[in-house]
NUDREN-982447 format. One line per 10 residues: number of its first residue (from 1); their letters; for each residue x, z, y of N, C-alpha, C, O. Coordinates in Angstrom, 2 decimals. Layout:
REM NUDREN-982447
NUM = A = X/Z/Y/X/Z/Y/X/Z/Y/X/Z/Y | ... $
REM end
This chain:
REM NUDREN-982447
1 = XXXXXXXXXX = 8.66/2.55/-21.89/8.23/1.52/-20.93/8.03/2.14/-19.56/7.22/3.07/-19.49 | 8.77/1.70/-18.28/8.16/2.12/-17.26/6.74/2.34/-16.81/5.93/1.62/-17.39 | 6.44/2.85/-16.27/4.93/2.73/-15.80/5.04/2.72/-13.89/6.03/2.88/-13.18 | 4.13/2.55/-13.66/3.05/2.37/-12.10/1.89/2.32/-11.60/1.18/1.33/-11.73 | 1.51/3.42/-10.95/0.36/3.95/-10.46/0.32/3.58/-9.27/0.95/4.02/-8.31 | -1.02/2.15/-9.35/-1.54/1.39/-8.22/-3.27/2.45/-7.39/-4.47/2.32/-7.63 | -2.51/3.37/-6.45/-3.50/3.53/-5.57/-4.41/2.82/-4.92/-4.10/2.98/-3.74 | -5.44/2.08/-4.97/-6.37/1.08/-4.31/-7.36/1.42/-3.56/-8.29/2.13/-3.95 | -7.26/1.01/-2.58/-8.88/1.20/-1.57/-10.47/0.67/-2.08/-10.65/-0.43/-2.60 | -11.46/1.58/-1.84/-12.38/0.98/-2.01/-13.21/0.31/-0.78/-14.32/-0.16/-1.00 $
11 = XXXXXXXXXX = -12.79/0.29/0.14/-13.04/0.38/1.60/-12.40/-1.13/1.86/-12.26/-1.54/3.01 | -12.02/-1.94/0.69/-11.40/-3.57/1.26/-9.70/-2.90/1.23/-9.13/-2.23/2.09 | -9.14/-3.46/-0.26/-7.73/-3.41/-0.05/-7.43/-5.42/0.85/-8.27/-6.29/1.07 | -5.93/-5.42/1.13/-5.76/-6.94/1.22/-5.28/-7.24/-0.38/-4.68/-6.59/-1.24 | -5.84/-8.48/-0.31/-5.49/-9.02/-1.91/-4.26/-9.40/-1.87/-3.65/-8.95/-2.85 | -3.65/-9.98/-1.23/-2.08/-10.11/-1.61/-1.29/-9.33/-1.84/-0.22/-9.40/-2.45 | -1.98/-8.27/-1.18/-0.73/-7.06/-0.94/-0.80/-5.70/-1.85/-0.22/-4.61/-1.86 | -2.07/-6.47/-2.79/-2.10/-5.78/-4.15/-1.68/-6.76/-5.13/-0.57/-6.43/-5.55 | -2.13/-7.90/-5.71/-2.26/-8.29/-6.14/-0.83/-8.50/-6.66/-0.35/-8.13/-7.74 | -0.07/-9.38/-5.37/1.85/-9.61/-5.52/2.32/-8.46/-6.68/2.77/-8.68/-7.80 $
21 = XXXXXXXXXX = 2.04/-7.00/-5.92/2.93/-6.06/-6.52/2.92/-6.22/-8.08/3.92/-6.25/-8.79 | 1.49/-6.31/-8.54/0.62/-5.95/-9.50/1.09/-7.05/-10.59/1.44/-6.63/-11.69 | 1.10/-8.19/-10.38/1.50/-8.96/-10.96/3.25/-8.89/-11.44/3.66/-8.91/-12.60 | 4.05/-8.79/-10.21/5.09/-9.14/-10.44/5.63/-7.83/-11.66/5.97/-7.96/-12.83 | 5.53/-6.57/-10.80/5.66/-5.45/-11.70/5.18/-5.64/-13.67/5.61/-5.26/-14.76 | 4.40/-6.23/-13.28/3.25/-6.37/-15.13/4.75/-7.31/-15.58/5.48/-7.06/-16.54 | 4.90/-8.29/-14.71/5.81/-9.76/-15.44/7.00/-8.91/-15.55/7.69/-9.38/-16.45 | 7.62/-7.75/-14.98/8.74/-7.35/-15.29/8.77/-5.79/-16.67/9.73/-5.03/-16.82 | 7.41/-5.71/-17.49/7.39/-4.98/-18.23/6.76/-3.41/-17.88/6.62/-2.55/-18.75 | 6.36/-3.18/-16.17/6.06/-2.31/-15.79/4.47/-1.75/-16.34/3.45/-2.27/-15.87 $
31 = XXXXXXXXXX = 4.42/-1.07/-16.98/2.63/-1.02/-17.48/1.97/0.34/-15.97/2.27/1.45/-15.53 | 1.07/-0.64/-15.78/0.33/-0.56/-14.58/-1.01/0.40/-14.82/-1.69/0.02/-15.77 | -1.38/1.28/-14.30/-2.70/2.04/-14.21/-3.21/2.14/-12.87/-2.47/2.54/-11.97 | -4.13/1.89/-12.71/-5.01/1.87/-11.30/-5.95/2.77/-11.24/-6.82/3.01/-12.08 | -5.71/3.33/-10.06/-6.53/4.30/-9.25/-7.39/4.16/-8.44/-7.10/3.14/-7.81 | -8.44/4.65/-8.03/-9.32/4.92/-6.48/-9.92/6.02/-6.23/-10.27/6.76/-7.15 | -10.09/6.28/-5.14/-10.38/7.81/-4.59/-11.69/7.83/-5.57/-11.47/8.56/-6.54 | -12.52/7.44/-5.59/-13.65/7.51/-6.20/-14.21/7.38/-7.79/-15.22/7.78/-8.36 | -12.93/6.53/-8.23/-12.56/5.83/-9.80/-13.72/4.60/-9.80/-14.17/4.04/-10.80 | -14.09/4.34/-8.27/-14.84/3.29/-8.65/-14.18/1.83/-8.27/-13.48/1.94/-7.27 $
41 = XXXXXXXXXX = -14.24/0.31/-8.89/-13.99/-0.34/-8.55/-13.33/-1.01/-7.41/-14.01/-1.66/-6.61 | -12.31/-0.92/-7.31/-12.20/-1.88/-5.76/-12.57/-3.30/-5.26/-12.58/-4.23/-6.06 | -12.91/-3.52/-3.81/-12.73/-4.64/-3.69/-12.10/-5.24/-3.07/-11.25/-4.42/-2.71 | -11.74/-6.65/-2.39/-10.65/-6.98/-1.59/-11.33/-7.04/-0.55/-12.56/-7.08/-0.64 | -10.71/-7.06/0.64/-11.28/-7.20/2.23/-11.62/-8.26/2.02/-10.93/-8.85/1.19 | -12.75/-9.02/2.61/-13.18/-10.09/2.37/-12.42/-11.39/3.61/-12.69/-12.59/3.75 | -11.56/-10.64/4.24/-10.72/-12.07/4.70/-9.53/-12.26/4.30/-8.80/-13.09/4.85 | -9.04/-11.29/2.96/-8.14/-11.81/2.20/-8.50/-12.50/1.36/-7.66/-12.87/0.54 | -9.92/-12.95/1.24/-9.80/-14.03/0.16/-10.86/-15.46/1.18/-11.56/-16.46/1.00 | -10.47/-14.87/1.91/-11.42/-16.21/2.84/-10.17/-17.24/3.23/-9.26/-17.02/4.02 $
51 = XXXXXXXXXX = -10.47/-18.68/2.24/-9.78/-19.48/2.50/-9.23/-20.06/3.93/-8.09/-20.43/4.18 | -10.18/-20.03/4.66/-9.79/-20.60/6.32/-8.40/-19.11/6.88/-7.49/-19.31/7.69 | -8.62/-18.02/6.28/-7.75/-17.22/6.70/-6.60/-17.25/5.56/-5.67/-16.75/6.20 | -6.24/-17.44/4.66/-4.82/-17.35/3.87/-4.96/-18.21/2.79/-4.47/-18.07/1.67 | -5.75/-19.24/3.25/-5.34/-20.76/1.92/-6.03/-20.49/0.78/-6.10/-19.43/0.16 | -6.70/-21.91/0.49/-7.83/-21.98/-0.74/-7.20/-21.34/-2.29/-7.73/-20.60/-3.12 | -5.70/-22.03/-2.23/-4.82/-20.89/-3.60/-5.09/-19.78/-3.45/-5.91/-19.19/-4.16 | -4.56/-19.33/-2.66/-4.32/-18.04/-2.48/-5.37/-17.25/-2.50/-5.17/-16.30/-3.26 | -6.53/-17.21/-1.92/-7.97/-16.96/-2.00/-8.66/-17.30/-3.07/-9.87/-17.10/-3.07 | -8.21/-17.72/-3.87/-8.76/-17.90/-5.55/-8.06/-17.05/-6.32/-8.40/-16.24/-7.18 $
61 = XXXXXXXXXX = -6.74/-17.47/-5.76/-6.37/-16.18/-7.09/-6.55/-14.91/-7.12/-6.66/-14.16/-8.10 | -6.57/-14.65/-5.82/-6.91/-13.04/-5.69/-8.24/-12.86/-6.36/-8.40/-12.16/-7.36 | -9.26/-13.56/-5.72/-10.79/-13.72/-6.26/-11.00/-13.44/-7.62/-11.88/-12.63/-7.87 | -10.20/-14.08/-8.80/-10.02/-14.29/-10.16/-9.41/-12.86/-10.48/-10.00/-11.98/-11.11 | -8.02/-12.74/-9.91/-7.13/-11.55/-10.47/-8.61/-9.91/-10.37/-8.87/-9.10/-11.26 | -9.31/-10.03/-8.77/-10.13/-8.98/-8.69/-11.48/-8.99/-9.95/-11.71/-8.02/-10.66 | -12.00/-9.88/-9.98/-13.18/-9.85/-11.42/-12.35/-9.83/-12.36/-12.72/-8.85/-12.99 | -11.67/-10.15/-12.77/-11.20/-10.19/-14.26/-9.92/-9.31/-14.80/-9.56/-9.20/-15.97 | -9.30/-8.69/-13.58/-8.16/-7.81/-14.30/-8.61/-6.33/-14.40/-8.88/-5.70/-13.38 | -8.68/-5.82/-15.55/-9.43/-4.67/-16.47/-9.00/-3.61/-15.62/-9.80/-2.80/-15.14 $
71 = XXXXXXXXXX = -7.35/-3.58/-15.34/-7.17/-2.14/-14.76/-7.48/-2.04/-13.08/-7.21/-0.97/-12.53 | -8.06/-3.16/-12.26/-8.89/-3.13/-11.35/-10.37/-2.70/-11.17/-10.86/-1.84/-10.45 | -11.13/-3.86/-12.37/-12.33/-3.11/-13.00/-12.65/-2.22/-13.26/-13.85/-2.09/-13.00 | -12.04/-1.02/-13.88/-12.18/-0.23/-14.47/-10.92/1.36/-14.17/-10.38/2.12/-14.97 | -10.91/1.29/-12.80/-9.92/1.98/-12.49/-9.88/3.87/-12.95/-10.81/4.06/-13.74 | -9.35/4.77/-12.75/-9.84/6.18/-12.61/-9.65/6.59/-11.57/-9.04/6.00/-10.68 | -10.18/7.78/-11.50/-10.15/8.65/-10.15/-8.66/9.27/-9.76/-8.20/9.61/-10.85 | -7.85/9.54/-8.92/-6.79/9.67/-8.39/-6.52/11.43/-8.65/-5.47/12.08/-8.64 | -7.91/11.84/-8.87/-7.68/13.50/-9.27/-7.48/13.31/-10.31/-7.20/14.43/-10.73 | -7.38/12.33/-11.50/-7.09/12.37/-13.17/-5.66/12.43/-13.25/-5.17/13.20/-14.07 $
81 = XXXXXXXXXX = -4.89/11.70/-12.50/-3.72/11.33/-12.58/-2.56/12.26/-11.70/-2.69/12.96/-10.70 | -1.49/11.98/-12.48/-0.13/12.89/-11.41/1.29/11.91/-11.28/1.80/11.22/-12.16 | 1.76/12.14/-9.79/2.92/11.08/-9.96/3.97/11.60/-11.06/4.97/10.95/-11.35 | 3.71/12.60/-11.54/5.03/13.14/-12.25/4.70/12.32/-13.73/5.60/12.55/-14.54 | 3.74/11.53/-14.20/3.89/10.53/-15.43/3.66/9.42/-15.05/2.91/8.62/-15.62 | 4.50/9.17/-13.67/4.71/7.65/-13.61/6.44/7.39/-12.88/6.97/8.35/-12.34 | 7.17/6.04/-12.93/8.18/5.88/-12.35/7.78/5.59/-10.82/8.45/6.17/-9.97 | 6.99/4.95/-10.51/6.55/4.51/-9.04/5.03/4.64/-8.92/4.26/4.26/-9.80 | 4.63/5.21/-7.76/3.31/5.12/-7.61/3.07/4.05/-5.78/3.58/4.28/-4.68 | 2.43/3.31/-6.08/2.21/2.06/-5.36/1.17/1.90/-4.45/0.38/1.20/-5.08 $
91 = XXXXXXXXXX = 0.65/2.11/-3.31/-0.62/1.83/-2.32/-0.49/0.54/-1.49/0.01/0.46/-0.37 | -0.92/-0.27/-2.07/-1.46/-1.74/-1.10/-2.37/-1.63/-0.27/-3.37/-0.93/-0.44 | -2.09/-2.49/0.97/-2.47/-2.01/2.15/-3.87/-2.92/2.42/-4.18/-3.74/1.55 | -4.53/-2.82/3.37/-6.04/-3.22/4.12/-6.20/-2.49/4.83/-5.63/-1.40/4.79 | -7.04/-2.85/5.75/-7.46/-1.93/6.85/-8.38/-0.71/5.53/-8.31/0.51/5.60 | -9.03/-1.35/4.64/-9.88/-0.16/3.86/-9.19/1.26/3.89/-9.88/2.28/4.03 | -8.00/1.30/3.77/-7.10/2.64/3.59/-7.43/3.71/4.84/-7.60/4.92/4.67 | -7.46/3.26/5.68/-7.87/3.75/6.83/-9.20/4.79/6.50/-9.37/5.83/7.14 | -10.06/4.37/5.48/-11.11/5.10/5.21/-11.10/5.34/4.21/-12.19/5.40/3.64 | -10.15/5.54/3.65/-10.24/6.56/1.99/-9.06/6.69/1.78/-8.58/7.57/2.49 $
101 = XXXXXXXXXX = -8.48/6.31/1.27/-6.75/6.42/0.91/-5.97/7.42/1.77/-5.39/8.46/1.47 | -6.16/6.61/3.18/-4.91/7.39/4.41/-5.55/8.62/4.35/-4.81/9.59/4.55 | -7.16/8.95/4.06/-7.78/9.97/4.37/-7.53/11.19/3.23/-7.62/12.33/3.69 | -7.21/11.05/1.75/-7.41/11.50/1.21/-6.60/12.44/0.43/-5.72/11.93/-0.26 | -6.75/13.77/0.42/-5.77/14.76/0.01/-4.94/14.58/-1.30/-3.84/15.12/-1.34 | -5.37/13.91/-2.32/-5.14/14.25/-3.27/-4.46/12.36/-3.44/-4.26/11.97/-4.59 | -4.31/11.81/-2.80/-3.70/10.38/-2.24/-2.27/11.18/-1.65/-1.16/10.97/-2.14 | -2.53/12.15/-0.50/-1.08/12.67/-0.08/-0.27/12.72/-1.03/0.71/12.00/-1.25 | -0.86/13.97/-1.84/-0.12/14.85/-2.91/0.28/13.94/-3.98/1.00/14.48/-4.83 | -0.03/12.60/-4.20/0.60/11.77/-4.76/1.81/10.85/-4.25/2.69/10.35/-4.95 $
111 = XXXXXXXXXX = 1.66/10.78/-3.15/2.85/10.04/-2.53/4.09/11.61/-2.19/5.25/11.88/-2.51 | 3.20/12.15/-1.53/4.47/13.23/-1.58/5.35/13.59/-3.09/6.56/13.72/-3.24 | 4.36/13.67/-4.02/5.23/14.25/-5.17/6.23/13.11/-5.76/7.24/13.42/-6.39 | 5.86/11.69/-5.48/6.48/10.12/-5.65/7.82/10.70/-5.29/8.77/10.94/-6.03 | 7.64/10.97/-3.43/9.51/10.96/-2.87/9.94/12.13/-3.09/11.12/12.18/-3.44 | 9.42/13.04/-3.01/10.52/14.39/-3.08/10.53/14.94/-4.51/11.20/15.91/-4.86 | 9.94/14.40/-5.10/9.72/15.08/-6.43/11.41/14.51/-7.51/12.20/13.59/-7.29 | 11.38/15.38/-8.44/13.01/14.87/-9.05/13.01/13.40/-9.54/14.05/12.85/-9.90 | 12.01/12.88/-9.55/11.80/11.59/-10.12/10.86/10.89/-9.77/9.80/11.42/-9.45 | 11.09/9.06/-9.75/9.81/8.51/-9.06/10.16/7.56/-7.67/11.26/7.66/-7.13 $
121 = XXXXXXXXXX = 9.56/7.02/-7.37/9.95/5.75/-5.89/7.75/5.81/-5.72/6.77/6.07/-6.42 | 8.07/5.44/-4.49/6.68/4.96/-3.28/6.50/3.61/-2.97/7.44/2.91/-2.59 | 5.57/3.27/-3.08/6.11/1.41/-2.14/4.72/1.95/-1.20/3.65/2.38/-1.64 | 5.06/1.81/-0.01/3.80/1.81/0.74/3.41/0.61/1.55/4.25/0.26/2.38 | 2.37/-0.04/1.47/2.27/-1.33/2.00/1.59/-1.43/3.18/0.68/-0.60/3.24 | 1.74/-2.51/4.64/1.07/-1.84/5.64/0.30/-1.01/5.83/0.79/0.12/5.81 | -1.35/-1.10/6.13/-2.07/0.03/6.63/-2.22/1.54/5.31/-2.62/2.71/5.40 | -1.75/0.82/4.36/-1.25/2.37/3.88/-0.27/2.93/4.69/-0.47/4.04/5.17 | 0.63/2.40/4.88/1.67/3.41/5.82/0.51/4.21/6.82/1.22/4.93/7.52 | -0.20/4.32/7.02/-1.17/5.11/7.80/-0.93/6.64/6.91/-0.64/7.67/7.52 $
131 = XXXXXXXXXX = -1.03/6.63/5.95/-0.93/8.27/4.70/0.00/8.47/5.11/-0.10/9.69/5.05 | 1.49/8.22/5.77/2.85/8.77/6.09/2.24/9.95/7.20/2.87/11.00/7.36 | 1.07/9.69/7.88/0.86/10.00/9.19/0.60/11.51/8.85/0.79/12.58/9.43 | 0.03/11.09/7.57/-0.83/12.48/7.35/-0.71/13.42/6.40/-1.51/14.28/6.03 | 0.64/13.10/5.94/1.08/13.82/4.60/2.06/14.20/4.91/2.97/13.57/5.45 | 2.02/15.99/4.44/3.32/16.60/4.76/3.70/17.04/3.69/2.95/16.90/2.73 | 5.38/17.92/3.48/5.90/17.83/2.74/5.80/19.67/2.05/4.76/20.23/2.41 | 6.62/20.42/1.30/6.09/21.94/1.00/6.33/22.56/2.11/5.57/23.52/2.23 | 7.27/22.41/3.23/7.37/23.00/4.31/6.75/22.94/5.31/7.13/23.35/6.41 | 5.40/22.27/4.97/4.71/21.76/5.63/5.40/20.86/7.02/5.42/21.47/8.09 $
141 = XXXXXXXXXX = 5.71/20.03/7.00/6.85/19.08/7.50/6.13/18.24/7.09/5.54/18.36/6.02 | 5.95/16.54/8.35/5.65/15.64/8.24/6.57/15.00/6.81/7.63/15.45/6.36 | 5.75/13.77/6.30/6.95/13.63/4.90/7.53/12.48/5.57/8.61/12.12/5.10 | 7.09/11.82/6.53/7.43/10.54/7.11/8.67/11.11/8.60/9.52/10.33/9.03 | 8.54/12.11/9.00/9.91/12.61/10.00/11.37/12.63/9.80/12.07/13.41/9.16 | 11.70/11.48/10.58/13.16/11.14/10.20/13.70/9.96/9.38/14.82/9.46/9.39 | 12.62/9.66/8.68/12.45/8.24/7.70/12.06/7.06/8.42/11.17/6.79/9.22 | 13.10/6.38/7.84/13.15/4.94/8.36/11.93/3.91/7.93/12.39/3.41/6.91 | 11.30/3.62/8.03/9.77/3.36/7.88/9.88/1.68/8.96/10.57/1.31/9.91 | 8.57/0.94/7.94/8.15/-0.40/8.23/6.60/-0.20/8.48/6.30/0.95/8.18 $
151 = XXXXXXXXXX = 5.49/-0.96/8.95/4.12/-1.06/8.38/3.46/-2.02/9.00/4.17/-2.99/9.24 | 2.45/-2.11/9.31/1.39/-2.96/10.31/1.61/-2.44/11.55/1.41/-1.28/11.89 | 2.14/-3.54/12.39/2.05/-3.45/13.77/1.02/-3.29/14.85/-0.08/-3.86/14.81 | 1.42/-2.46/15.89/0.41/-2.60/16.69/0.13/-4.16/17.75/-0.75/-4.50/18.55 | 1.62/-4.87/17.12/1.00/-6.11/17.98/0.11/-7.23/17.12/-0.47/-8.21/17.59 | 0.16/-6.86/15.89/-0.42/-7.64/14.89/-2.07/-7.31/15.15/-2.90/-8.19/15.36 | -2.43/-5.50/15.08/-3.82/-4.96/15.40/-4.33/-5.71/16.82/-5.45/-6.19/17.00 | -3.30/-5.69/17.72/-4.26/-6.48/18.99/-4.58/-7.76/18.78/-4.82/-8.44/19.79 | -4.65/-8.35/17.55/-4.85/-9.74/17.54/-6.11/-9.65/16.45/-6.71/-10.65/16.06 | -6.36/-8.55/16.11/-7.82/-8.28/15.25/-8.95/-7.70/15.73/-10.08/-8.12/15.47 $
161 = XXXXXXXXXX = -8.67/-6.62/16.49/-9.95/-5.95/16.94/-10.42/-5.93/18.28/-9.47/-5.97/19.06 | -11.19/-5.90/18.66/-11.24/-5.82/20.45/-10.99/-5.12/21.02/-9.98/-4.53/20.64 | -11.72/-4.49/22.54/-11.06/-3.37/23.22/-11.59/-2.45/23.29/-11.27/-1.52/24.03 | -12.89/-2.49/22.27/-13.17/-1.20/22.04/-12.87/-0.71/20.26/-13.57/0.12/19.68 | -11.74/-1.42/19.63/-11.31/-0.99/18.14/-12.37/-1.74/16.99/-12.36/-1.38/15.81 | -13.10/-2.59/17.39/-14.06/-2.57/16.69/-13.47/-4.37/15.83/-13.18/-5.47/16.30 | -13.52/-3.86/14.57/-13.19/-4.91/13.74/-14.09/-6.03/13.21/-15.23/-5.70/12.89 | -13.87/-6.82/13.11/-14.82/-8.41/13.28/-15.92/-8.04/12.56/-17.03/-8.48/12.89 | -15.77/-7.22/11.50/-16.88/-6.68/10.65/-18.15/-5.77/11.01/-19.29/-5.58/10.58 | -17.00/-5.11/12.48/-18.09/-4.28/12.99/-17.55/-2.83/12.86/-17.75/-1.97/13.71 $
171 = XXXXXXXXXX = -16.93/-2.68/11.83/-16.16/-1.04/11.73/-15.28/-0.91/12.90/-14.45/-1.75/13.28 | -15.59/0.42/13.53/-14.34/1.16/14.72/-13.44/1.42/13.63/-13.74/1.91/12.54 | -12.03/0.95/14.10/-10.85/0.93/13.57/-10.38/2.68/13.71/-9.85/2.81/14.81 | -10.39/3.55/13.23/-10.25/5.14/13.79/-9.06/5.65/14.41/-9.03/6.54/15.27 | -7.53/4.72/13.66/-6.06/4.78/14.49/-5.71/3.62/14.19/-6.29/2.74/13.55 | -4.65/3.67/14.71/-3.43/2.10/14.83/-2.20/3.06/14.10/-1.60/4.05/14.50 | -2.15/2.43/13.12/-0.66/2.73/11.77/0.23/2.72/12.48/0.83/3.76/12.18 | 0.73/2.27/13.21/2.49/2.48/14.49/2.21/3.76/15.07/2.91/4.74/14.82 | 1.34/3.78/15.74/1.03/4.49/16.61/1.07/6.47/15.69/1.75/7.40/16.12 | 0.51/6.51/14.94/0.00/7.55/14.13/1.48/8.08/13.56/1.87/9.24/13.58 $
181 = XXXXXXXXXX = 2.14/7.02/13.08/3.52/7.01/12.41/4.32/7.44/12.74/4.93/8.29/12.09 | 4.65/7.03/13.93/5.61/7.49/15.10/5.33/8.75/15.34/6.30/9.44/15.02 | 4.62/9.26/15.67/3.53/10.46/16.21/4.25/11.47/15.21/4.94/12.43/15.56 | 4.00/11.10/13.98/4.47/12.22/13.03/5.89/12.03/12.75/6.56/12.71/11.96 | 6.29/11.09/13.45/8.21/11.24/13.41/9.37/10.33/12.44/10.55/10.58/12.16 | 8.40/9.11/12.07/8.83/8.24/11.19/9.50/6.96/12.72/9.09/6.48/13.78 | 10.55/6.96/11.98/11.34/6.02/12.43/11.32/4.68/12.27/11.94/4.17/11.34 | 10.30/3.62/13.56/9.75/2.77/12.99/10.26/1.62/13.49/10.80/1.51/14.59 | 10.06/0.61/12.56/10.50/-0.90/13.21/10.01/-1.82/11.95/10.40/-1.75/10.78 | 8.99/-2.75/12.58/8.40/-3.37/11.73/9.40/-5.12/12.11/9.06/-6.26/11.79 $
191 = XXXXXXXXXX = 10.25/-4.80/12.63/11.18/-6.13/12.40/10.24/-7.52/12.79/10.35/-8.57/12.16 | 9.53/-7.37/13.66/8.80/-8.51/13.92/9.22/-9.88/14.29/8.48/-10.86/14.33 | 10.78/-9.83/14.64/11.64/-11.11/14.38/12.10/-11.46/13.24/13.02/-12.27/13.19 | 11.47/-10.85/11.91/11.72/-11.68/10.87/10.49/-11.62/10.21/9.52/-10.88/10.36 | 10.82/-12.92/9.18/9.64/-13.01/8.48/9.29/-12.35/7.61/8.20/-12.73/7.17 | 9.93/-11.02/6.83/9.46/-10.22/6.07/10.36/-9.03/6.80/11.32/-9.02/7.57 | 9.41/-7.88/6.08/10.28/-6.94/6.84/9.82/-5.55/5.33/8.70/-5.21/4.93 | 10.83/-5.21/5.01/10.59/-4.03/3.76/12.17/-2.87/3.98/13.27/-3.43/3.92 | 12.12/-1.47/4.18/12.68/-0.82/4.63/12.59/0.33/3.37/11.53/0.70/2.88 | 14.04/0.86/2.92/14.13/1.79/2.19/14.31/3.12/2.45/15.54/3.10/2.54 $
201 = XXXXXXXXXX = 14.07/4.03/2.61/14.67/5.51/2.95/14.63/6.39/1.54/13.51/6.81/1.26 | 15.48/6.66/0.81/15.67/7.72/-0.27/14.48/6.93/-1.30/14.40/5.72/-1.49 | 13.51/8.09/-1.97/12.58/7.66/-2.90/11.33/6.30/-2.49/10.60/5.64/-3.22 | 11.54/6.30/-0.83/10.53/5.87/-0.41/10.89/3.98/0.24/11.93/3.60/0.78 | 9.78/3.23/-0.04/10.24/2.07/0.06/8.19/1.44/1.06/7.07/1.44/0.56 | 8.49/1.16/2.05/7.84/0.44/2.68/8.08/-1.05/3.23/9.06/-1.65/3.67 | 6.91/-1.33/3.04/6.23/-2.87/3.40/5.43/-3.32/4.54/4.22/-3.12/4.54 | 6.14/-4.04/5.70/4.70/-4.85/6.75/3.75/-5.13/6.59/2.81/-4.71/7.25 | 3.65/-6.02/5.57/2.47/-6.52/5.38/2.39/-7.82/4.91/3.39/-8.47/5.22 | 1.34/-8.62/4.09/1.03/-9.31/2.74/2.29/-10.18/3.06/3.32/-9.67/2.62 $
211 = XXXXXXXXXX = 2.45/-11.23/3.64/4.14/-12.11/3.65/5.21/-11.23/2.69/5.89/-11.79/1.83 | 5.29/-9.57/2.98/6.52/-8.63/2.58/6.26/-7.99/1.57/6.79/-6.91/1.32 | 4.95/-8.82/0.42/4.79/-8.41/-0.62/5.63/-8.33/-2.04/5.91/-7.47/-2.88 | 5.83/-9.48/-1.85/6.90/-10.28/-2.81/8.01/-9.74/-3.35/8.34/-9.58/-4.53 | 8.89/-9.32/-1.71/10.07/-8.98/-1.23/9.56/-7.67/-1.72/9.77/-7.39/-2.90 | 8.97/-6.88/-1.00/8.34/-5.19/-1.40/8.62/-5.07/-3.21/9.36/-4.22/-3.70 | 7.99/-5.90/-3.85/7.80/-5.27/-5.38/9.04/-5.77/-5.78/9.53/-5.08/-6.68 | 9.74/-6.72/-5.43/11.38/-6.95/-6.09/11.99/-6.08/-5.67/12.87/-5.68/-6.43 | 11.87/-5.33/-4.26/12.63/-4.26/-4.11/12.84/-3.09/-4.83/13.88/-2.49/-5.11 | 11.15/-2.78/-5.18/10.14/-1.48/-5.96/11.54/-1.40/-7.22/12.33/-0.50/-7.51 $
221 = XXXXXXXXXX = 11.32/-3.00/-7.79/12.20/-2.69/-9.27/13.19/-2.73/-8.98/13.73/-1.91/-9.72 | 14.08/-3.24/-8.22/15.53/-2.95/-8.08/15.66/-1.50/-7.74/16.66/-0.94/-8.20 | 14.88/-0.81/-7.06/15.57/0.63/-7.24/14.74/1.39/-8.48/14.92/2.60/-8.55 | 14.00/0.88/-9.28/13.92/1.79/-10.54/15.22/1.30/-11.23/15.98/2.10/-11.78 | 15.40/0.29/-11.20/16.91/-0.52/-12.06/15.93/-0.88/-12.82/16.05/-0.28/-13.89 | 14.95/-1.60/-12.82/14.69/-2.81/-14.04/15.09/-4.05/-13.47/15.24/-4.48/-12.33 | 15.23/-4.53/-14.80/15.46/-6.28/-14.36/14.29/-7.17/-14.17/13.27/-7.14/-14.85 | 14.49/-7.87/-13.31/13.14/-8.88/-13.26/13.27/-9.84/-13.86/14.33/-10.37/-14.22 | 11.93/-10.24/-14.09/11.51/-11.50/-14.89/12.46/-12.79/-14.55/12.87/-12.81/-13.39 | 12.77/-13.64/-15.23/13.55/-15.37/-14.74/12.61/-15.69/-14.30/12.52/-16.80/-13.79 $
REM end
């Protein structure tokens, strides 16, 4: 059976942009294990499930999928695990990543060993693409330099935080994911004239953001070569 190792923020993942993968992957036979820097629980950013921001459906199901799906509940710590016993290892994006995930060493060394390793695919979903920034490869080489790369825009961020970074919640935002990306040499274009935008380079497969969820995990399995669900 394939498997997939869902990296999750504890810091507020977005629920769609876990949830989509998580689901669709399970419906196509993929058996799923979930991670967090901490092995403690995640939760969703709380305006991915705030109906006035992404619809009363949509904000329920995430709500439901987060209490009640076991390998969310009950995740392990990201030092237990190695990408080398999984086919894809997966990070859904939130601003939370920004404070644990993008930050965290042993988060790199999992996405790095995903693409360059002899076996294995990445899906990185917006503000995860922030870890491209910061993860290098054995040559110590950005792993994101030269790679054709998607993520959260910086014109999308000016429509969230103010002008001093500070997010509705109150958290200073610490970087802007374009910005950081580029920096380390990833070749970026978040395609903001279309409505989804998901970009492949070799092992590695990135996502804009929750709309390019969908699209993201049908991609995920078309390059392991499974078939998807009818």
């Amino acid at each position: 059976m394939p498997s997939a190792l869902f990296v999750v923020s504890e810091h507020g993942y977005w629920g769609e942009e876990c949830v989509e993968p998580l689901e669709t992957l399970t419906e196509a036979g993929v058996e799923i294990t979930v991670a967090t820097p901490t092995g403690g629980a995640p939760e969703p950013d709380e305006r991915s499930v705030d109906p006035d921001n992404v619809g009363e459906e949509q904000a329920d199901h995430v709500t439901e999928v987060a209490k009640n799906d076991e390998r969310l509940r009950n995740p392990v710590q990201i030092t237990e695990v190695s990408a080398a016993d999984f086919d894809a290892v997966v990070f859904p994006g939130g601003h939370g990543t920004e404070w644990d995930v993008n930050q965290d060493r042993h988060a790199r060394t999992l996405l790095r060993d995903a693409v360059v390793g002899e076996d294995g695919k990445a899906l990185v979903v917006c503000h995860a693409a922030g870890l491209l920034a910061f993860t290098r490869d054995a040559d110590g080489e950005f792993l994101v330099d030269g790679r054709s790369v998607t993520g959260f825009p910086n014109d999308w961020e000016e429509g969230i935080v103010d002008d001093q970074d500070l997010m509705p919640d109150g958290r200073k935002l610490p970087y802007w994911v374009e910005d950081e990306v580029k920096a380390a040499g990833g070749d970026w274009d978040a395609e903001l004239d279309q409505d989804t935008s998901v970009r492949v380079d070799g092992d590695l497969v990135t996502a804009r953001g929750p709309s390019s969820s969908s699209r993201a995990a049908q991609t995920l399995l078309d390059e392991l070569g499974i078939e998807q669900a009818a």
